[in-house]
C-alpha positions in Angstrom: 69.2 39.0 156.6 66.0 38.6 154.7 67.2 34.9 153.6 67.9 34.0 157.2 64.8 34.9 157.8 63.2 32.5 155.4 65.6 30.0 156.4 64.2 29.8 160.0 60.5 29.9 158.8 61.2 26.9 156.8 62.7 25.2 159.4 60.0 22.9 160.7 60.8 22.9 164.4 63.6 25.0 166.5 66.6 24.1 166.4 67.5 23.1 170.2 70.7 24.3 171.0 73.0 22.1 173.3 73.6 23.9 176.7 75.0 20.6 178.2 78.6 22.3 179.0 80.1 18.8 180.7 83.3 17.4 178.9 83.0 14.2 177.1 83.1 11.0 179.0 87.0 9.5 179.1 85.6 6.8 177.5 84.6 8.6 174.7 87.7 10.6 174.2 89.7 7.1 174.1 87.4 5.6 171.7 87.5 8.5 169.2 91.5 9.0 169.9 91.8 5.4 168.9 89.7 6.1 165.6 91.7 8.5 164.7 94.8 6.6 164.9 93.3 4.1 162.3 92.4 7.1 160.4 95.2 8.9 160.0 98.0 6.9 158.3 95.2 6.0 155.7 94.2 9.4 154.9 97.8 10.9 154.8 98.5 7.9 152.0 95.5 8.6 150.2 96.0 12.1 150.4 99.7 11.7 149.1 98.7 9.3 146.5 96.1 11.9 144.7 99.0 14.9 145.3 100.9 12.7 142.9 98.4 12.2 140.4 96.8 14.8 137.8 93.2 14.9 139.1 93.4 14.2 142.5 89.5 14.7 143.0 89.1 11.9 140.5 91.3 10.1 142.4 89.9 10.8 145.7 86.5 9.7 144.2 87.3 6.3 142.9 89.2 5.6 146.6 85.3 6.5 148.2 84.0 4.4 145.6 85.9 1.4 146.5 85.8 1.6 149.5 82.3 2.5 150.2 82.8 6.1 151.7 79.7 7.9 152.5 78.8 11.0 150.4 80.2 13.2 153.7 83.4 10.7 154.2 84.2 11.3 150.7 83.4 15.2 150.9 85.6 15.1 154.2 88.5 12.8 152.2 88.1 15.3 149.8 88.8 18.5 152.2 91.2 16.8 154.2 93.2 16.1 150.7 93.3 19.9 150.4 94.7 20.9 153.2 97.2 18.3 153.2 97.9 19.8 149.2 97.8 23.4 151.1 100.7 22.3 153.4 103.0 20.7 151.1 102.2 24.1 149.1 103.4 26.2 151.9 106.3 24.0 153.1 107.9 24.1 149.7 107.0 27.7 149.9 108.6 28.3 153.1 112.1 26.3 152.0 112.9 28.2 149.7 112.5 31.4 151.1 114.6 30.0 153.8 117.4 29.1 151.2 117.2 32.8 149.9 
């Protein structure tokens, strides 16, 4: 509580909180549906890729380097990767206690 505090004092200005409750625009929604279709194939082979290696941050870091990833696209590549490790975890997981 007491570091919350400290937290907010620091904070040069108040935060404004966004009370605009509208949907997005159509337009919007399209345009970031269509980014994520670009997206997607490339992060589920990159993601794939560094399963298959022995230090997938390592690999996952010299993709972002390449290819001039942002500090936060290569943190989000990174956490993306993870879960995409955490699923093929829990579908193997999940065959074979099916086959039991």
């Amino acid at each position: 509580m007491l570091s919350l505090l400290i937290l907010a004092l620091q904070t040069p200005e108040r935060l404004s909180v966004d009370i605009d409750l509208r949907p997005p625009a159509g337009e919007e929604v399209g345009a970031a549906e269509r980014r994520a279709a670009r997206q997607v194939p490339v992060i589920v082979k990159v993601c794939r890729n560094a399963a298959q290696t022995n230090d997938p941050d390592r690999f996952i870091k010299a993709f972002a380097d390449r290819n001039g990833l942002s500090s936060y696209g290569r943190v989000s590549l990174s956490t993306q990767c993870r879960i995409y490790r955490q699923g093929l975890i829990d579908g193997q997981a999940r065959n074979q206690s099916r086959t039991k």
